[in-house]
N, C-alpha and C positions, 0 to 999 in steps of 0.2 A: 574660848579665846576670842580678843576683839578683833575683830575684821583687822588684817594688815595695813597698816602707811607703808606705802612702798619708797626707801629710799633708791633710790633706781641707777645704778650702774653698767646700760645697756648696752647692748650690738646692734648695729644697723645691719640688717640680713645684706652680705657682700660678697656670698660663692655660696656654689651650692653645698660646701660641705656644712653637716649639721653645726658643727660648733657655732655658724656663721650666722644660722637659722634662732638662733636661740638668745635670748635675751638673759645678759647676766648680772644682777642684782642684790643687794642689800635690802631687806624686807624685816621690820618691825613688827614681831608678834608678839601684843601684849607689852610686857618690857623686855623683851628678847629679840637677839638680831639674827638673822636667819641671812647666809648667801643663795639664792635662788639661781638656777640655771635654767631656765625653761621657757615657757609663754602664757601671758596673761594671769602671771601671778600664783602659775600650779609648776613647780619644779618637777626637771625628771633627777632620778635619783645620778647623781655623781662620787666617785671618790673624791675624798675629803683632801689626800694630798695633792691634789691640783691647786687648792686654793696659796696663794704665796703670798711671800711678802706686804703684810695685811697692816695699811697706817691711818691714823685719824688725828684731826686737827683739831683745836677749839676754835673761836672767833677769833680769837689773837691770833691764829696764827701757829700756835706753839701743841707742841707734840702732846696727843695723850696715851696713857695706856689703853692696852688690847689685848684679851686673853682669849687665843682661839682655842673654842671647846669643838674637834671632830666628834662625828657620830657617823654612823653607819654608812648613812648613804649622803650627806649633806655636814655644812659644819656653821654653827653659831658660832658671833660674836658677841663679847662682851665689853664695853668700853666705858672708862673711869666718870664719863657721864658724855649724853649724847652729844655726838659729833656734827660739827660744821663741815668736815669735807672727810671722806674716807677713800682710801684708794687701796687697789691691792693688786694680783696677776693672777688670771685664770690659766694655766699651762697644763695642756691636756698631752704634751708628749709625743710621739706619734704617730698617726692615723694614715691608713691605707685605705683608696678608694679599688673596691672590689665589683667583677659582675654585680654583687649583691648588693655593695652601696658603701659605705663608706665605715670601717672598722678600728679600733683601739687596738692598732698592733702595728711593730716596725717594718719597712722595708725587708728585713731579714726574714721574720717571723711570718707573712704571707708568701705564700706561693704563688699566687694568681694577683699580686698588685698592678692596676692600672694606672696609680698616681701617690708617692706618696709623700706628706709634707707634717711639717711639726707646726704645732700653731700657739701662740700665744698674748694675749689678752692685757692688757693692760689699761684698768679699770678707774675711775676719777669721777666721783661726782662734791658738786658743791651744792648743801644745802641752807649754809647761814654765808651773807658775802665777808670777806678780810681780804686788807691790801697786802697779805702775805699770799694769796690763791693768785692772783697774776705775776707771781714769782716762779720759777721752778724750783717744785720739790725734790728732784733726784731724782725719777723715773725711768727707767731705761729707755722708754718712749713716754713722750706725754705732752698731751695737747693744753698750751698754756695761754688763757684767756687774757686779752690784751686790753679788756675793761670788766668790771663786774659783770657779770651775766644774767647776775638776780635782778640789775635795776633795769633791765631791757622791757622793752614794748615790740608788740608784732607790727615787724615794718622795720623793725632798726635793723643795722649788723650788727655782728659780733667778729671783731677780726681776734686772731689770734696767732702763736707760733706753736707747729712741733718741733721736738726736740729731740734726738737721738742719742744717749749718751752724755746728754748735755749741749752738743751743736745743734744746730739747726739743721732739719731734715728737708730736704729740695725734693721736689714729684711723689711725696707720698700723695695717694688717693683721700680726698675729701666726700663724706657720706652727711648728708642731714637732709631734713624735709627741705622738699623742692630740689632738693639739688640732684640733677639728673647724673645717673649712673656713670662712671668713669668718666665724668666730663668737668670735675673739678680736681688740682694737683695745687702743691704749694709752691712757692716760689723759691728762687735760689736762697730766699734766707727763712725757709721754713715755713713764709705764710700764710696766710687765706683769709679769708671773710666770709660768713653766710649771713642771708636774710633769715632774722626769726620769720616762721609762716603763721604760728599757733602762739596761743597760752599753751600751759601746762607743761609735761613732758615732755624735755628738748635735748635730743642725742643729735652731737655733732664726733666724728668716730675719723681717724685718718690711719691710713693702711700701709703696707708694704711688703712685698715677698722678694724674700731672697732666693736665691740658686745655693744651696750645699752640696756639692759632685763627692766632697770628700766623706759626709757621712753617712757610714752605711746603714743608720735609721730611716733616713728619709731624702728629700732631692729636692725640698725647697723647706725654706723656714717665713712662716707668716705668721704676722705680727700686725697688732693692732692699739689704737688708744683711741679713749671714748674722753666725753668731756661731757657731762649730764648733770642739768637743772633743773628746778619747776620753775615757771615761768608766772605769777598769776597773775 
């Protein structure tokens, strides 16, 4: 098999819970598209129904198809011919921090919970640019690049808006290189800006946790959108 191109759909590490730890990606093997959940490129094994609502673009802009094939522990894709931007939702359901560390099971289902919350992922990268990718696509969250991202140089910004449902998302947390921890939020109409610091692999990720008192899965809901390019 050829060495992976990793089209990269990352996490910027943002709690200690593992999901947060893990980098979640689109990885090419061979002609085969593999979702990866792990680090440096070595997946740990996941159920395959976490993977969700799974979309891809051409340069235009315009939809293509997607045939998600699960397997065991991980699930490929296959698309009509490769894609300029693919996005999709990692939803792992939810997790209970335990003495022992942090578990795949509900508020109900442990006895011994010390925290527990549902988390969900919401995944975006652009690998070819279209003036349709600083549009929003629909996303339930999603971070929406307010110039091409490909044509950038280290040193430029990149502003952009999230989106929540479609509106603009106010104080969600902003993650990318150099940007120090909880010390970026967006503005009343969803925006921000970062300095690119690097070429190459560029995760810019904005965050948000809700309080749910009413469900007795879990006692908060966190949620995430990444926005990831190569930079060369």
């Amino acid at each position: 098999m050829k060495k992976s191109v990793l089209f990269i759909l990352a996490l910027t590490f943002l709690s200690a819970s593992a999901l947060y730890a893990h980098d979640t990606y689109v990885a090419k093997e061979g002609d085969a598209f593999v979702v990866i959940h792990g680090h440096h490129g070595k997946s740990d094994p996941y159920k395959p129904e976490v993977i969700k609502a799974v979309k891809a673009y051409d340069a235009s802009g315009k939809e293509i198809a997607v045939t998600v094939k699960p397997q065991e522990n991980r699930v490929l894709l296959a698309f009509a011919k490769d894609p300029a931007l693919v996005e999709f939702v990692y939803n792992t359901g939810p997790r209970v921090k335990t003495p022992e560390g942090w578990k795949s099971l509900s508020k109900r289902e442990a006895k011994d919970a010390l925290e527990s919350k549902k988390w969900v992922k919401h995944v975006k990268q652009i690998n070819q640019g279209s003036d349709r990718f600083s549009q929003p696509l629909g996303a339930k969250m999603e971070i929406v690049p307010m110039k091409n991202p490909l044509t950038l140089k280290v040193g430029d910004k990149l502003p952009f808006q999230v989106l929540y449902d479609g509106k603009p998302l106010a104080g969600a947390t902003v993650a990318a290189e150099g940007v120090e921890k909880d010390s970026l939020k967006t503005d009343p109409n969803g925006r921000a800006e970062v300095v690119i610091k690097k070429s190459g692999l560029t995760i810019v990720s904005a965050s948000q946790n809700t309080p749910t008192p009413n469900d007795p899965d879990a006692d908060a809901l966190g949620e995430i959108a990444t926005l990831t390019f190569d930079l060369k």
